[in-house]
C-alpha positions in Angstrom: 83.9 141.1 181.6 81.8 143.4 179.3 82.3 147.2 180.5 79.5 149.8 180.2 80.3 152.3 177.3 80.1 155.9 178.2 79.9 158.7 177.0 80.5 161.8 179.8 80.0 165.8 178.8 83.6 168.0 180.0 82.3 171.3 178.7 83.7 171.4 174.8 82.6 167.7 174.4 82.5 164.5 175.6 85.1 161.7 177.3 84.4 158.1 176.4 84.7 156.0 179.8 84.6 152.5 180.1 83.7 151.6 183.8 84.0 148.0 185.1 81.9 146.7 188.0 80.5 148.8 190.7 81.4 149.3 194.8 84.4 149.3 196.4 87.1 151.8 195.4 87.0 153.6 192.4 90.2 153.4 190.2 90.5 155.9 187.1 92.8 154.7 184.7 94.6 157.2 182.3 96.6 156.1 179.2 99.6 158.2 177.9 100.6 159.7 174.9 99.1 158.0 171.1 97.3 155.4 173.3 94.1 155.0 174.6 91.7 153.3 177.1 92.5 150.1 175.3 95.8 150.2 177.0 93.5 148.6 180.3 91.5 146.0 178.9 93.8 143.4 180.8 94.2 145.4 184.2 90.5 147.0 184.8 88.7 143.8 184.7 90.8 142.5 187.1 90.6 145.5 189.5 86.7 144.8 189.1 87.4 141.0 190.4 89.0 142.5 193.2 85.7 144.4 194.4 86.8 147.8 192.9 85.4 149.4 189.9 87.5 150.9 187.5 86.9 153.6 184.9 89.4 153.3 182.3 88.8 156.5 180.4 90.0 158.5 177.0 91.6 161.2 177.9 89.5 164.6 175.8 90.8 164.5 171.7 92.2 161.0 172.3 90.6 157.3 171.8 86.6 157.8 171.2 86.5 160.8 172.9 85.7 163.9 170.9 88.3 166.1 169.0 86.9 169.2 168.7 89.7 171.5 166.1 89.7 174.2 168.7 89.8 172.4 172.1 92.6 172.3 174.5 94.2 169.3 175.0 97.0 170.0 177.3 97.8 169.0 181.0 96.1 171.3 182.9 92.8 171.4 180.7 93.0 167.4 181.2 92.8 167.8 184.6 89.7 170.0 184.3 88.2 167.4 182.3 88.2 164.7 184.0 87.4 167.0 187.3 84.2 167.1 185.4 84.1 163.6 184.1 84.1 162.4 187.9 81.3 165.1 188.5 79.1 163.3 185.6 80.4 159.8 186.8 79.0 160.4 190.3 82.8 159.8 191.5 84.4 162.0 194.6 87.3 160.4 195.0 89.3 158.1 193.3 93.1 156.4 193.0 94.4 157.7 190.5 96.6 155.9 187.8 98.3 157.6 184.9 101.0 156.1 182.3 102.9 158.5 181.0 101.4 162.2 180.7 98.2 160.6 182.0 100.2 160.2 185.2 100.9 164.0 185.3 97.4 164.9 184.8 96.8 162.8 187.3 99.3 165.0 189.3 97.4 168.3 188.0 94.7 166.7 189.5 96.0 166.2 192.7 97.5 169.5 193.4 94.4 171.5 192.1 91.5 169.3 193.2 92.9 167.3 196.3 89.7 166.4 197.8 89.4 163.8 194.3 92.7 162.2 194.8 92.8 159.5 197.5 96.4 157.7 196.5 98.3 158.5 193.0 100.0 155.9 191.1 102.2 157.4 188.2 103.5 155.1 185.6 107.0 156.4 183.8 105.6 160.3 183.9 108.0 162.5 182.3 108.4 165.8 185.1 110.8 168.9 185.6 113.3 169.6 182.8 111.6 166.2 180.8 108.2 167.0 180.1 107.6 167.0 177.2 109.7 163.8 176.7 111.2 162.9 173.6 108.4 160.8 172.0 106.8 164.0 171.8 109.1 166.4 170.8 110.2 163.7 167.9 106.7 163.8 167.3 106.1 167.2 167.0 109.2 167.9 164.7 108.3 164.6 162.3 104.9 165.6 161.8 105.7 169.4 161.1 108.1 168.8 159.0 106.1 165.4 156.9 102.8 167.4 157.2 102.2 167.7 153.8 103.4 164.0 152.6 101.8 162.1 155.6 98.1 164.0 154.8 98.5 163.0 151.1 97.6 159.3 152.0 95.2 157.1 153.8 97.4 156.3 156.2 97.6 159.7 157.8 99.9 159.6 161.1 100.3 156.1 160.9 104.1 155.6 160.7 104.9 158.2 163.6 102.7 157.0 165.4 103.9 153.1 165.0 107.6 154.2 165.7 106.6 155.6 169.1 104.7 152.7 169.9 107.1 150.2 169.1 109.9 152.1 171.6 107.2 152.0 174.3 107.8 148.5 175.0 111.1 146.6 175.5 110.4 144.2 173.0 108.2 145.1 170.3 108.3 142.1 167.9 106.4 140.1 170.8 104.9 143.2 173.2 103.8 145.1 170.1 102.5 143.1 167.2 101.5 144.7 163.5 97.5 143.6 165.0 98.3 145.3 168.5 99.6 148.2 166.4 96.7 148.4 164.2 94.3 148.7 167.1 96.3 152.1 168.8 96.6 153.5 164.9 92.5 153.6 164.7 92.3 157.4 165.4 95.3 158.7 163.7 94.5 157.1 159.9 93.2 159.0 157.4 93.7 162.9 156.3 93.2 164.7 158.9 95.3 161.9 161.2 98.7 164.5 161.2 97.0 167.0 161.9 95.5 165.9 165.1 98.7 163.7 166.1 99.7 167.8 165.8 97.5 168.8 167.6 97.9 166.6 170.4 101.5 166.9 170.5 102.0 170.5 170.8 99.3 171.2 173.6 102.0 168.9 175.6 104.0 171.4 177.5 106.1 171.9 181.1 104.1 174.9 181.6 101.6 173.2 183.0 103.2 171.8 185.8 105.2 174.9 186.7 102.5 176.8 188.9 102.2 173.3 191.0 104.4 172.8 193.9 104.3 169.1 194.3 105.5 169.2 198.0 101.7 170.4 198.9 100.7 166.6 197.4 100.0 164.9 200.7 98.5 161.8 199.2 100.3 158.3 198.9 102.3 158.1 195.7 103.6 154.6 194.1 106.2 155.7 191.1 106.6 152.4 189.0 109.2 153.1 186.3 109.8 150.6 183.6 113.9 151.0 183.5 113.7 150.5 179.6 112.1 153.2 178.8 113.7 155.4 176.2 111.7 158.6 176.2 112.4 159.7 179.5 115.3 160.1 181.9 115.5 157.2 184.5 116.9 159.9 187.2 113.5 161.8 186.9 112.3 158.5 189.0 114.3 159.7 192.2 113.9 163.0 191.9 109.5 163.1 191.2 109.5 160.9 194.3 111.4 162.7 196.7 109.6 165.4 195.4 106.2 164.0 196.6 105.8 164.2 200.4 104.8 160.4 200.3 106.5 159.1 197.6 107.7 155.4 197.3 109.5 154.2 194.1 109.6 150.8 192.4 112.0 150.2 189.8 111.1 147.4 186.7 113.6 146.3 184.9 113.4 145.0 181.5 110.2 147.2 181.0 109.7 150.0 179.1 107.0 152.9 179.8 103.7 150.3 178.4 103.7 148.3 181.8 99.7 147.4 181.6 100.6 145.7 178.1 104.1 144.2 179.2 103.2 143.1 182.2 99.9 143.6 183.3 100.0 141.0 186.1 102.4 142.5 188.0 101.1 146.3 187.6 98.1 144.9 189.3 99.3 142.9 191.8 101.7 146.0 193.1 98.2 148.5 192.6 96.1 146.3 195.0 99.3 145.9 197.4 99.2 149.7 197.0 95.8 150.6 197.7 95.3 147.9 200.7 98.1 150.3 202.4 96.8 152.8 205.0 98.2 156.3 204.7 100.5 157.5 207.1 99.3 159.7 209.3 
């Protein structure tokens, strides 16, 4: 299915959003960290086949979305961006689902703006003493510390950036092919590629979750956690969902944080499971 290309104004710039079909529910899709929207291309068109429409989008300075030098890209200014994304996509209230620090935006979202959230789905989301997780504070040490070398050739960020993406997946030599690779590099080749990966990286902090009290998010939560994830703590699985006042928890094992590129079929079939579910009242 061919998805409409949009491009949606957030106040410093512009989101690129991919939406798929139109009626039913609306599901927003957010990637994690050095992915993008391309991490749906096998779950939206599917939620679309199911009578949803599904906006998988690029989260502000990553994917096609702009990059302003200046902008804010961490949690909390996320949120606000897509709370104006869903203004310009005519969308009041979505499911949420969020891979990684997409799924804590996603809880941003929830706890500031709860009128947009009607169910949550987070996706290995690093919380609580974990956040930022260890991809990014490798990240942020390597590419401080190679700055200089890695903005010397065309390649910019490209070899941090394939080292995290090959330990988001349990097996890389079939989940995450030199062509798959290639595809999530795109926006971090070239000079300026460090610098951004930077950039990105170090507007990822805990503080932005600290003023939330995730007790006052009264909206159903699925937690799917890929047990073979290496970045994050498994026990932060048990203790974000008895966190959430309606939390469930569904362990995956031999999956690491990518689940819509390991094992997209699954990730969908538990979503529409998930959002056929009436909340408890």
């Amino acid at each position: 299915m061919q998805a409409d290309q949009l491009r949606v104004p957030v106040g410093p710039g512009a989101m690129h959003v991919e939406r798929f079909g139109h009626g039913g529910t609306a599901v927003i899709l957010l990637h994690g960290f050095v992915t993008s929207s391309f991490l749906w291309r096998n779950v939206a068109p599917a939620i679309t086949e199911a009578g949803h429409t599904a906006y998988a989008v690029d989260l502000f300075g990553h994917g096609e979305s702009d990059r302003p030098f200046d902008a804010d890209f961490g949690i909390a200014a996320q949120a606000e961006y897509l709370d104006a994304a869903m203004t310009a996509l005519r969308v009041a209230r979505a499911v949420i689902v969020g891979v990684d620090i997409g799924g804590d935006v996603a809880l941003r979202l929830a706890a500031t703006r709860p009128e947009r959230v009607e169910k949550l789905v987070l996706i290995n989301t690093p919380a609580f003493d974990e956040l930022p997780a260890k991809d990014i504070t490798m990240t942020q040490r390597s590419t401080a510390r190679f700055a200089f070398r890695t903005t010397r050739g065309i390649l910019g960020a490209a070899p941090l950036v394939e080292g995290v993406l090959r330990k988001s997946v349990a097996d890389p030599e079939k989940q995450m092919p030199t062509r798959l690779v290639a595809r999530y590099l795109a926006p971090f080749v070239g000079k300026d590629g460090t610098n951004h990966l930077l950039a990105l990286a170090s507007s990822i902090s805990g503080e932005d979750l600290e003023d939330i009290d995730l007790r006052d998010i009264h909206v159903p939560a699925l937690i799917l956690w890929g047990e073979e994830d290496t970045f994050v703590d498994g026990r932060i699985a048990e203790k974000l969902t008895s966190s959430l006042p309606d939390g469930r928890l569904v362990r995956l094992p031999g999956v690491a944080r990518l689940l819509p590129e390991e094992n997209p079929e699954y990730l969908l079939e538990l979503l529409m499971d998930f959002m056929r579910k009436r909340a408890v009242a």
